[in-house]
N, C-alpha and C positions, 0 to 999 in steps of 0.2 A: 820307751815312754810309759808304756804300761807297767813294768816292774816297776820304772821308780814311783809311778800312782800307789801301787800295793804297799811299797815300803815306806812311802809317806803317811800312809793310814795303820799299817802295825806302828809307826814310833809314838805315833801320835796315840793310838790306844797305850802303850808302854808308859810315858810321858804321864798320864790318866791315873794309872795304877800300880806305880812306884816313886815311893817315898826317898830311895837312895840318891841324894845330893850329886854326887860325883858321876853318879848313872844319867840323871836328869841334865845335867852339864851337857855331858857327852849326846845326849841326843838334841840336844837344843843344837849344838853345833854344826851336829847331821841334818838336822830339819832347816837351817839356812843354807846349809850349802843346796839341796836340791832345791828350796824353793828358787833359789838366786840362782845357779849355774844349769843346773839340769832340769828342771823340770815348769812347765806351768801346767794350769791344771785344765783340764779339757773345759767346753765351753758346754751349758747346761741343756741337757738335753731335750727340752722343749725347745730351746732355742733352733737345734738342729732338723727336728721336725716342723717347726714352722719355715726352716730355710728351706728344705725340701718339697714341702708346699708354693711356697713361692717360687721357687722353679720349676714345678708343672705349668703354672699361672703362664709366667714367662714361656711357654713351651721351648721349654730348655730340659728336654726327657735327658736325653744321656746322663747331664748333670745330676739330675735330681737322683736318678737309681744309680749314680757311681759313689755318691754323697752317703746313701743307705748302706749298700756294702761293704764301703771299705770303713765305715765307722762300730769299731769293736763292742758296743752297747747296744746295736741292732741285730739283729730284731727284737730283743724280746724287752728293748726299751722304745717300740716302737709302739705308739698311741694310735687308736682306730681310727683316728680322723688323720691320719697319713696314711696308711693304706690303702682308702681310696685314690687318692691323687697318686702313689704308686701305680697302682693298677691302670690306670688313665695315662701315665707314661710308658708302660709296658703296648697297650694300646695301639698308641700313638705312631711307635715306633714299631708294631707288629713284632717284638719280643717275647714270642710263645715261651720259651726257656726260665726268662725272668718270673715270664706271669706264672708261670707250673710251680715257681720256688716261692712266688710269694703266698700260691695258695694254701701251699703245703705249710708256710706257717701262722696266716691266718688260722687252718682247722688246727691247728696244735696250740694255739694262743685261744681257741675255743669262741673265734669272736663271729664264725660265719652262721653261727645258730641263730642269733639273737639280733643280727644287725644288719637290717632289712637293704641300707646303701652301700655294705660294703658286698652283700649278695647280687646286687646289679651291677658293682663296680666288676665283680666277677664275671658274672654273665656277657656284660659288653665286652669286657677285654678275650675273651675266649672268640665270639663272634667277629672282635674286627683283628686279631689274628689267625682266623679261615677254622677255628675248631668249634665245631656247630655240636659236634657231639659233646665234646665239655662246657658245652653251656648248658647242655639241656639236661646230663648228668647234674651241675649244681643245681638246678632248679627240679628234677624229679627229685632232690635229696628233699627240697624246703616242704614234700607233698606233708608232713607230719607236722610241722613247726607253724602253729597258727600266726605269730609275730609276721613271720617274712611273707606270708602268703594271704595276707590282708594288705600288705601294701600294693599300690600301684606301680610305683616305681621299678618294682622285679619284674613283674607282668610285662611292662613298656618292653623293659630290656629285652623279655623273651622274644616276645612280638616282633620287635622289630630285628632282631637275633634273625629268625627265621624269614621274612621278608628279605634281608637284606642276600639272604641263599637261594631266593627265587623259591622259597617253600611259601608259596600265597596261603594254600589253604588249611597249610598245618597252622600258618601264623593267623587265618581268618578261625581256627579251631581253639586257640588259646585263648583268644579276644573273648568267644561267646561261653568258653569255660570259666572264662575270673568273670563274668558274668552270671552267669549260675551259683559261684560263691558267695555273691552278692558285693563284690567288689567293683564300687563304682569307678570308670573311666575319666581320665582328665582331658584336657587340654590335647595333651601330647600321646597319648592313645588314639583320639580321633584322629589329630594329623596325621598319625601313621599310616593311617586308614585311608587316607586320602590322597596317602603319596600313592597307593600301590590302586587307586582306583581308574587311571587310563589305561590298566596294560588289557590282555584280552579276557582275562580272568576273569575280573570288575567291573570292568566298564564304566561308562557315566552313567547306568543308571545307577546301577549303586550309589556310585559317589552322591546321586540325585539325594537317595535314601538317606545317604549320611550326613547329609545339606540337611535335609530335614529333621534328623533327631537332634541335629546341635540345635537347630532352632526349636524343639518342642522340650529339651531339655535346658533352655536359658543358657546356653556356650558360644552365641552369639552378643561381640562385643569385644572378645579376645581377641586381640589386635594379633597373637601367633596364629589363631585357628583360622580367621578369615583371610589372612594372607594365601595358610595351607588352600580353602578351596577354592580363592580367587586361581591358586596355578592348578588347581585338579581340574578346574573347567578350563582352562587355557590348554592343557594338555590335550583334553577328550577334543578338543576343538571346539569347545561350545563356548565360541566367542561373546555372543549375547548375555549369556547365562552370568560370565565372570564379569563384563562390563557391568551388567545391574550389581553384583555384588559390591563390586568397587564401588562403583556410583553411590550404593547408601552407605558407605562407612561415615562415620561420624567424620571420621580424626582422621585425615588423609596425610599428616604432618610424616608417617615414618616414610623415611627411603625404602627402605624394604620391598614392603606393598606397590611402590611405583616400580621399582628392580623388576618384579617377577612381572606385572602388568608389560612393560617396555621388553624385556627377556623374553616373552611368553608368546607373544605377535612376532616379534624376531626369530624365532627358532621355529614358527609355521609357513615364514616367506612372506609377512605380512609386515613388508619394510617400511612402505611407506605409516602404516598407523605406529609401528614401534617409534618412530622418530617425532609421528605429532604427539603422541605420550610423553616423550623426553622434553617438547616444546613445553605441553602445559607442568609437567612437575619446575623445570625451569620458573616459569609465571610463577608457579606455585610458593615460589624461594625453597624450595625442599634440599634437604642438603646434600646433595651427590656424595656418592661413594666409589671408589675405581670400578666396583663393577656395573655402575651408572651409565658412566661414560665408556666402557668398553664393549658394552652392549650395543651403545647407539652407533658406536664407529663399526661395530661389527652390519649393521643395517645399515650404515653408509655405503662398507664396501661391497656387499650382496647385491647391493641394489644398483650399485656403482654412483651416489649422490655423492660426488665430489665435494660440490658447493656447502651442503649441509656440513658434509665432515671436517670440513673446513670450520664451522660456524662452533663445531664439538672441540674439537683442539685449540680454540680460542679459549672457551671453557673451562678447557682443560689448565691452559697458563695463568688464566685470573681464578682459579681455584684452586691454585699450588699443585697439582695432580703431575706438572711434567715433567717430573725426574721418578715420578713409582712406574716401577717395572713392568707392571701388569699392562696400565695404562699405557703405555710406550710401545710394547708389542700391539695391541690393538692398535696405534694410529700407525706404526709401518707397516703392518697385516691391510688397510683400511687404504691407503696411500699405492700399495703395491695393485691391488685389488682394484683398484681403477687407471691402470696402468702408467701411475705417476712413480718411477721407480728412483726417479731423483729425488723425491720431497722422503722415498720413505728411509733414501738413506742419508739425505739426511738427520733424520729421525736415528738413524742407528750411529751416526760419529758425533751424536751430543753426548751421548751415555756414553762415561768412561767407564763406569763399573757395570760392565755387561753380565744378565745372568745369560744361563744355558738357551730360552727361551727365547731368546731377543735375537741370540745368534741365528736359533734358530729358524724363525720371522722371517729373517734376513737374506736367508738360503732358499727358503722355500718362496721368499719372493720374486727374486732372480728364477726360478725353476717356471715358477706359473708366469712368466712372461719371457719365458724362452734365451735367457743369458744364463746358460748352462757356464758356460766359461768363469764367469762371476762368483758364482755360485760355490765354484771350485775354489775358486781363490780366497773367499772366505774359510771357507771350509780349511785352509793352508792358513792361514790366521790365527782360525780356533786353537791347531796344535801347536802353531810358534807360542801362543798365550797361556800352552796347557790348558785347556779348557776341553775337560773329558765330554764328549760324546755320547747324544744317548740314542737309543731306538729311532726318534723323528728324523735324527740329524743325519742317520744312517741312510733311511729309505729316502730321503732327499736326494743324499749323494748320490746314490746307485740311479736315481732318475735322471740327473745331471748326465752321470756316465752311459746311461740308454740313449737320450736326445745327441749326443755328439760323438758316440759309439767308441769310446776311451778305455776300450776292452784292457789293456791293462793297467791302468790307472782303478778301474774296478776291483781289478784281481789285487791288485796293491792295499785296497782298503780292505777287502776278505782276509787277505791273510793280518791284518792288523785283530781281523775281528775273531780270529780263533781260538784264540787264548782268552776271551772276554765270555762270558756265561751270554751275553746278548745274543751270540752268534747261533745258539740253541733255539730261539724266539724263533716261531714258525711263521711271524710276518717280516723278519730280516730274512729268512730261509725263500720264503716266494718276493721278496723283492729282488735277491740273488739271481731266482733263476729269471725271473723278466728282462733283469740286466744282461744276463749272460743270453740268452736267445737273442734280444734285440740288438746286439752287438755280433750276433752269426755262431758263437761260440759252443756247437752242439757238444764236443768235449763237454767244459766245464757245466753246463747245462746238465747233462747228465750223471757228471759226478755229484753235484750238488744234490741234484735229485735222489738219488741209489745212495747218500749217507741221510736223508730226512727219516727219521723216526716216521713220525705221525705226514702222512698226507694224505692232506684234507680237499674240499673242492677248490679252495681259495688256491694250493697249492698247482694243481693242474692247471685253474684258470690262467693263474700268470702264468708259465710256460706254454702254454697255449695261444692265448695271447699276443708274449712276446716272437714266436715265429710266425704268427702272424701279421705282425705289424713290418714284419721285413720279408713277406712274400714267401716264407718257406713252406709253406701251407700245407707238404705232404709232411713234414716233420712237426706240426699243429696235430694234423689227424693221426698221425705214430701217437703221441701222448694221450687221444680221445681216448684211444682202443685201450692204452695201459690202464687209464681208467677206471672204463670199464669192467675190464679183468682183475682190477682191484676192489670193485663194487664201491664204488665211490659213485654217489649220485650227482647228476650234471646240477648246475642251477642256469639260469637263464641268460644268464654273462657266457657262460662257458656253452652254451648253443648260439650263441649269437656269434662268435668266435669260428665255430666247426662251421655255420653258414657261412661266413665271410671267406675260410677255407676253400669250400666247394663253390663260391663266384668267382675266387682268385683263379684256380684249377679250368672255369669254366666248365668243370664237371655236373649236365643237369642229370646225369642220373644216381650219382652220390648224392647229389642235391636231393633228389628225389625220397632216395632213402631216408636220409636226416629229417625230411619233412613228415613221413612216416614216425619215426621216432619221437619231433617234439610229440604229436597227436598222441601218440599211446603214452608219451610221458605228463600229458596235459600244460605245456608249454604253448598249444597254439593260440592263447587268450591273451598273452605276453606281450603287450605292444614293439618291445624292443626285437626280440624271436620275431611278428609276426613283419615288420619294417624288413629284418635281415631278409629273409623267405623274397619279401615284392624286392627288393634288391638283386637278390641269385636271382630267381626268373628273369628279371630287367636283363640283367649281364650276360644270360645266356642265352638270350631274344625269345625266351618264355613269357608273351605278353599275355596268354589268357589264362594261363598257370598264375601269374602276377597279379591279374585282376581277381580272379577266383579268392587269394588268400584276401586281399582289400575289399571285396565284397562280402568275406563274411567273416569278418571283425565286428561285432554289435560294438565295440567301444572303441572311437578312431581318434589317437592321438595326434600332435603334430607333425613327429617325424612319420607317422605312416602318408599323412595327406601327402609332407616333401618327397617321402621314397617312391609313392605314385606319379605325383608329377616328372622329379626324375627319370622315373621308368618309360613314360611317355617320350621323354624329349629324346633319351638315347634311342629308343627305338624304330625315329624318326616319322614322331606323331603328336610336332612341335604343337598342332592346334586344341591336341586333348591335353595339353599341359597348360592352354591357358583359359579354356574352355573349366576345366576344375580347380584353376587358382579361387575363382570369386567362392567357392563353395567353401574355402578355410573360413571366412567372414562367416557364412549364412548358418556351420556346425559351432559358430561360438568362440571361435579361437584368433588369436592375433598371428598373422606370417610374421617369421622371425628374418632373420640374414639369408638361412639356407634355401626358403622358399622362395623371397624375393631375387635374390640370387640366379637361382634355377629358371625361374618361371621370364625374367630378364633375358637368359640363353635363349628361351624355346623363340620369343618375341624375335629376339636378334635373328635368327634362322627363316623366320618369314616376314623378317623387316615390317612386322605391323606397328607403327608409329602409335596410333593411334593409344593401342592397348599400351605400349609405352609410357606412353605419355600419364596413362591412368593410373600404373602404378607406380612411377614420379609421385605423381599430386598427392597417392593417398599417404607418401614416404612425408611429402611438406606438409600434408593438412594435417596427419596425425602428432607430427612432431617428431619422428624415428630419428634417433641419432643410426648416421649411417656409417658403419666400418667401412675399410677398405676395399673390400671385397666386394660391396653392395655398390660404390662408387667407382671399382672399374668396372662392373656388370652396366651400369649406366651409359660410361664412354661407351662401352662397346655396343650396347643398342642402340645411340645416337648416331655411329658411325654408320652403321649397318643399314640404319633406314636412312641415310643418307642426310643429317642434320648436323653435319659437321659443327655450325656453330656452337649447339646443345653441348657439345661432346667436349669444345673447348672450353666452355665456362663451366663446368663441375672440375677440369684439369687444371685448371689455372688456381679454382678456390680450395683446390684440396690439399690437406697438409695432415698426417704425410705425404707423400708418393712412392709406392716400392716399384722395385721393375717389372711387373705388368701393366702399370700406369702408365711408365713412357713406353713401354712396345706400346701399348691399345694406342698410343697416341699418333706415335712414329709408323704404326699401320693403314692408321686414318688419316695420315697426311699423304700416304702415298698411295691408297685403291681413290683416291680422291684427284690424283695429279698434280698433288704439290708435292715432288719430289723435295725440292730447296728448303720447304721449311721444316721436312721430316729429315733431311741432314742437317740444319739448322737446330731445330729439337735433338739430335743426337749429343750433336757437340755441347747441349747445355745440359743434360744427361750426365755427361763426363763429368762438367765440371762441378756437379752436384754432390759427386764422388758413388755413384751409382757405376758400376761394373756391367758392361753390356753384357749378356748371352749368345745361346746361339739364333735361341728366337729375335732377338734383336737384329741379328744379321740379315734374319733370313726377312722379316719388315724392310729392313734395308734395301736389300736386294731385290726384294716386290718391289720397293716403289721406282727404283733404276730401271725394273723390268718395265713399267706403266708409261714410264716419260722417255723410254730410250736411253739413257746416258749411262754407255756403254763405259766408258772407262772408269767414271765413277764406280759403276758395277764392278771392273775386273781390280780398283783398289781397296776396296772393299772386301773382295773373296780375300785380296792376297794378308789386307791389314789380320783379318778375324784368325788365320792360323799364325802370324809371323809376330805379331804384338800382343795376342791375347791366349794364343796359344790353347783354341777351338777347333776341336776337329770337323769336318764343314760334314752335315748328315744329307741323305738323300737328297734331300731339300731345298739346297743348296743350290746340290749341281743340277738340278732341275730348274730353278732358276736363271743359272748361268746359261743352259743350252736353250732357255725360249728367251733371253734377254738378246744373245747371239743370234737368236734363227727368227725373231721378229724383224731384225736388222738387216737381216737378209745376208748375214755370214754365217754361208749353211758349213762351209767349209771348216772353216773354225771351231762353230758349233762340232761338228763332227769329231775332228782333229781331239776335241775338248773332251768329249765323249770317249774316246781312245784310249788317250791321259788317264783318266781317271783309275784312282786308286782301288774302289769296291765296283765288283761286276754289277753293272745297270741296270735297273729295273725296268716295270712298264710304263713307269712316269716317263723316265728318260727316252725312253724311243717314242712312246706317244706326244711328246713335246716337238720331237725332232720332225717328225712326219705331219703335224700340223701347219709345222715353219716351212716344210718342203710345199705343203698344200699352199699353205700363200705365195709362195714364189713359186710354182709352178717345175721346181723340182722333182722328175718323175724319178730318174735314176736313185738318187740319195732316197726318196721316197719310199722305193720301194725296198731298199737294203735297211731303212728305219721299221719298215713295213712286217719285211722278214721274221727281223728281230722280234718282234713284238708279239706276233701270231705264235712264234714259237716259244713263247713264254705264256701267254696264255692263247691258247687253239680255241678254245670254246665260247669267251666272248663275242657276242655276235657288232659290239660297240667298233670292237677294232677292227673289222672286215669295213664297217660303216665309211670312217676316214679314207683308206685305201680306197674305195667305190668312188668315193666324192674327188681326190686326186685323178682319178681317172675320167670321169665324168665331164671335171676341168679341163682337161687338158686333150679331150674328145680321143679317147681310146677307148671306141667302144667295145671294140673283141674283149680286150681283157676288162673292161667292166662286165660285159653280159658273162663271161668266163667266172670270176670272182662271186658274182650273183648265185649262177650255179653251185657251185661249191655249198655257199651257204645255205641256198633251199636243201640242197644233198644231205650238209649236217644238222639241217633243223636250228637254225641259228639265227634269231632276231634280236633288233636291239629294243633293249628298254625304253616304255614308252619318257618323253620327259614331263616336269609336273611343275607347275604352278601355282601359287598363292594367290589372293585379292582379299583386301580390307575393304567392307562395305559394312558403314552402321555398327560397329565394335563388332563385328562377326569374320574372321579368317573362313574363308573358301578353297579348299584346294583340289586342283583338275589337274587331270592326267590326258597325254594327247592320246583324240579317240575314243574315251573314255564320256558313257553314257547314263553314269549310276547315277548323276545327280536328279535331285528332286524338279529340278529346275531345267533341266534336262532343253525342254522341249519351247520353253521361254527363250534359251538361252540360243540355240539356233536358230530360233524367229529373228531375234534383236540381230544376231551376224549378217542373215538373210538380208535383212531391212536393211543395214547398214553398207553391205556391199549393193544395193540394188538402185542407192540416193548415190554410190560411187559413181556406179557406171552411167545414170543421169547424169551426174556434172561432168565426166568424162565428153558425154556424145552433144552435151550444150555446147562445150568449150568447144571440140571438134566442128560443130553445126558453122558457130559465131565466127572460126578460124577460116 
């Protein structure tokens, strides 16, 4: 095409400059045939420069620099008002190669001297493809050329050039230099200035400072610069400061300005005001933008306002927004997030033309609500669809495959991912190894490890972590030490991890060390560190080691107040558990699940009703939506303190029920003596489509054991291994031998004990030897007796039974013989202990036991009491 251009332009000059008739013929001939069969003539070239502008416009980059190179009159028929929009496709697409070739013929076209926008088109495109040094090379070039360095525009560029690299104070040194030129600042310089004034650098006072010059320099009213510091004070958190600014804008008509207001309170946990923002711009008629409404569903689903977000995707359809993408991910994100996993997918099967995002939504929604299986099968979707895969969609899967331990179905997606540059990405390399730890797979764990280039603390953390989370905890502490010996610094995720280690181990003297450690590493101020620490003590019945870290926290979050309370109740000091619940109230804080939860246990263990009851009311007064977990903590304190009815009216209105609902249920029907309607409740269990356990059996079996009904009992043991195919634990057959030997078939029982598959423990013969004590069985007694002492010799509990069998049964030689022994080996039995609720106050005595305050009241009142007895006694006698 190009030749015949040329040869159309020689004939045509030929044509011009000769007079020969039969010459001029012949080329008339030649010049229709090309015009007509071969050739047309290119299209003008402003025309082509303007297309190429309009295809930046469109952000259609590839296009626009495929359009420039492969067209034979560019460059040097390229006009400088395309260059820029070149440059801003280069940009765009992070095209360092392109932008290096267009520089190189800008300076040979001589236009970078003299033209101050196509010098920042330079400067920006060097910056937003990562080369800071050739940015700062074009602009030390312009230090000579007064033209380009009187403008603002190149400055901006610089400035924000360096900002954008995390260089604050080189970019806060350029500012106050084109300041010294005498180059005044716009608009868009201050905003610059504004974005970088929350980090630690700046600060809000600055930003205070720079509030103040736009106002003493007249740059308030610019609807761009007040937007900027309405989010500089949203950022710093100075909520006050940005409300007054908002509040005196004249012109509140842009969306913008409400965006970042609504954005600004969302992104500091401040849901509920981001969503009455979205109410009054609503009022306002302001015109929503998809990032309007994604915001506000984003602080539906944070906050879990269903209702509202319901009110937003209404919205959403009478403002045409429900088929943009953006939009769409926010209400299945928003929908998931309050654990409506139906509405959010339906939200994903209205969109046929799914992006990557929406897929992705979709995965991650299933993941945060625990349908891993889902999750996957999307995931088998995406590739039926060809729908490539990116980084999000990765560490989704592999969490999929952690939660349901699909160790090779993991390793199926790694080897897809080795061939893929992703698989290099050191957040796909620590989501690998978390997969492969929590999955057991110390292999592949440490292959994955031993090929990581770069490992970082994030990297340790997750394999640390994940053999954590599956109890491997000396293969956790292997990887601390690698660590270490790598010099890689802990952060407080990965100490909170090596303590959970040393609780699991029940190791308090590694514990001890690591507590050492955080101190000299200044980790002990950590609220999450200092929670783990009262946790390890807790677990390893270090309760003033445990108090010691809680006492000196100057700053006590909520999970430390829970890890205390916790600490208390397993240590079996259920009254200091509820004795410091009210103090979460008095330090300012709301109990969440965890607390309420715990502090429900301690209550249940000394049946104080009362206390119960209090923390019911403040569940109803304050409004708590209760999970599930909070409502069987309930049943099971209603049970406990013996309010059966309580216990069936939160069962009955609760929806769900998982199977801890019907055991608490089916337990409380049976330490109650309603045997009939806790197999009644079973059978409705079943048909619920709920799958008993083995705790289910063993409720079962309790309550046959309370009401006698032995056969029910012995159809029951047979159903639980022969139909569900539960191996029957300890538990069980402890059950079975005091269901038998309350029955007074000791023989049975015995016979039963024989049977059995796993050698018996101390439950098992102490069962047996109680049943013998009721019936008056000395022989089996003392053969249960045997057994018992020679499993454990040094409790002085089991001499106790034996004594009292004999006692019963008037065999004194060998009681006073038994007796002996026990003085010989210095063996007493533990005193027992009691509770009383009086006045919201739990009391607990121990027999014989003289420490209380009350001590000396408390034996008067006995005194008194038995002394009005034996009065009535010797009246009754007197009058008989």
């Amino acid at each position: 095409m190009i030749v015949h251009f040329k040869v159309y332009i020689c004939l045509r000059s030929i044509l011009c400059n000769n007079a020969d008739m039969h010459l001029k013929s012949y080329i008339f001939r030649q010049l229709s045939y090309l015009t007509h069969s071969h050739f047309t003539p290119p299209p003008p070239l402003t025309l082509i420069n303007s297309k190429i502008r309009d295809l930046v416009k469109q952000k259609q980059y590839l296009e626009a620099l495929k359009l420039y190179s492969k067209n034979p009159n560019f460059p040097i028929s390229t006009t400088k008002f395309t260059f820029p929009s070149l440059l801003k496709a280069c940009a765009s697409i992070s095209n360092l190669y392109n932008g290096k070739t267009l520089h190189a013929t800008i300076t040979y076209m001589g236009l970078q001297s003299d033209d101050p926008y196509i010098t920042a088109s330079l400067i920006n495109m060097y910056v937003k493809c990562g080369s800071l040094e050739n940015a700062v090379k074009v602009f030390d070039e312009l230090s000579e050329r007064e033209v380009c360095t009187r403008d603002v525009t190149v400055w901006n560029s610089m400035i924000d050039g360096h900002f954008r690299f995390g260089r604050i104070l080189e970019g806060i040194g350029q500012f106050c230099r084109m300041q010294r030129l005498d180059v005044k600042p716009d608009a868009y310089s201050l905003s610059i200035l504004l974005g970088v004034c929350n980090n630690g650098i700046l600060g809000c006072k600055a930003g205070k400072q720079m509030h103040g010059y736009i106002l003493r320099n007249m740059f308030n009213g610019d609807p761009f610069l007040d937007t900027a510091i309405v989010d500089m004070y949203l950022s710093c958190g100075q909520f006050a400061y940005a409300w007054c600014v908002f509040d005196k804008l004249g012109d509140k008509s842009s969306v913008i300005v409400w965006n970042v207001m609504i954005g600004g309170f969302c992104e500091k946990g401040l849901w509920e005001c981001s969503l009455e923002l979205y109410s009054l711009a609503k009022n306002e008629s302001v015109k929503f933008l998809s990032t309007s409404f994604s915001t506000a569903l984003s602080a539906c689903g944070n906050s879990e306002d269903v209702s509202f977000g319901m009110q937003v995707h209404c919205d959403v359809i009478k403002m045409g927004f429900q088929s943009n993408p953006y939009v769409c991910t926010s209400l299945l994100t928003m929908y998931a997030k309050c654990k409506l996993v139906e509405d959010a997918e339906g939200i994903f099967y209205q969109i046929l033309d799914k992006e990557i995002e929406l897929w992705n939504a979709m995965i991650s929604a299933y993941v945060n609500n625990g349908r891993a299986y889902d999750a996957l099968e999307i995931y088998n979707q995406m590739r039926v669809n060809a729908i490539p895969s990116d980084a999000f969609t990765i560490l989704n899967i592999f969490s999929s495959t952690s939660m349901i331990g699909l160790h090779d179905f993991g390793r199926s997606v790694h080897a897809e991912l080795i061939k893929k540059p992703i698989e290099s990405n050191i957040v796909i390399q620590s989501a690998l190894l978390t997969m492969y730890a929590k999955c057991g797979s110390n292999a592949d764990a440490n292959l994955v490890f031993s090929t990581m280039e770069e490992r970082d603390v994030v990297a340790f953390g997750s394999v640390i972590s994940g053999f954590c989370r599956i109890s491997k905890f000396e293969e956790a502490l292997g990887f601390f030490r690698a660590m270490e010996a790598d010099g890689v610094k802990p952060d407080s995720d990965v100490m909170v991890s090596v303590i959970s280690a040393c609780s699991g181990l029940e190791n308090v003297d590694l514990g001890g060390q690591i507590h050492g450690f955080v101190i000299k590493n200044g980790f002990q101020l950590d609220l999450f560190v200092a929670s783990s620490l009262i946790d390890m003590y807790s677990k390893c019945g270090f309760l003033d080691s445990a108090e010691k870290v809680f006492s000196g926290m100057p700053h006590k979050s909520l999970v430390t107040w829970n890890s205390m309370i916790s600490c208390y109740c397993r240590n079996g000091l259920p009254e200091h558990s509820i004795k410091l619940f009210p103090q979460i109230l008095q330090h300012g804080f709301h109990p969440d699940s965890v607390s309420i939860t715990t502090v429900l246990g301690a209550i249940s263990s000394v049946a104080a009703l009362i206390q119960g009851k209090i923390v019911h009311g403040y569940l109803t007064r304050l409004e708590i939506r209760c999970d599930i977990q909070m409502e069987n903590a309930l049943i099971d304190m209603y049970i406990k303190c013996g309010f059966l009815k309580y216990a069936r009216y939160i069962f009955q209105n609760m929806f769900p029920k998982d199977l801890v609902t019907w055991n608490s249920m089916i337990a409380g029907y049976g330490s109650h003596g309603e045997s009939l309607k806790a197999m009644r409740l079973f059978d409705e269990m079943k048909r619920s489509g709920i799958r008993p356990d083995d705790v289910t059996f063993l409720c079962l079996l309790s309550s046959c054991n309370h009401s006698g009904l032995i056969e029910a009992g012995q159809n029951l043991f047979q159903s639980m291994k022969t139909e569900y195919g539960i191996e029957p634990k300890m538990e069980h057959y402890v059950n079975m031998v005091d269901l038998l030997g309350r029955a007074g078939h000791l023989d049975e029982a015995y016979e039963f004990v024989r049977s059995m598959p796993v050698e018996p423990d101390r439950s098992i013969w102490l069962s047996l030897l109680c049943a013998c004590r009721a019936h008056r069985n000395v022989e089996l007694g003392e053969l249960a007796a045997q057994n018992l002492l020679k499993l454990e010799p040094s409790i002085g509990s089991n001499y106790v039974h034996l004594l009292n069998l004999y006692g019963e049964a008037e065999l004194w030689d060998k009681a006073a013989d038994l007796r002996a022994s026990m003085k010989e080996k210095g063996l007493k039995k533990h005193p027992g202990c009691s509770w009383i609720e009086v006045k919201n106050r739990v009391d607990v005595f121990l027999s014989g036991d003289s420490s209380s305050p009350r001590t000396t009241e408390i034996y008067e009142t006995l005194n008194s009491l038995r002394r009005n007895m034996r009065k009535k006694v010797d009246n009754h006698v007197s009058v008989d």
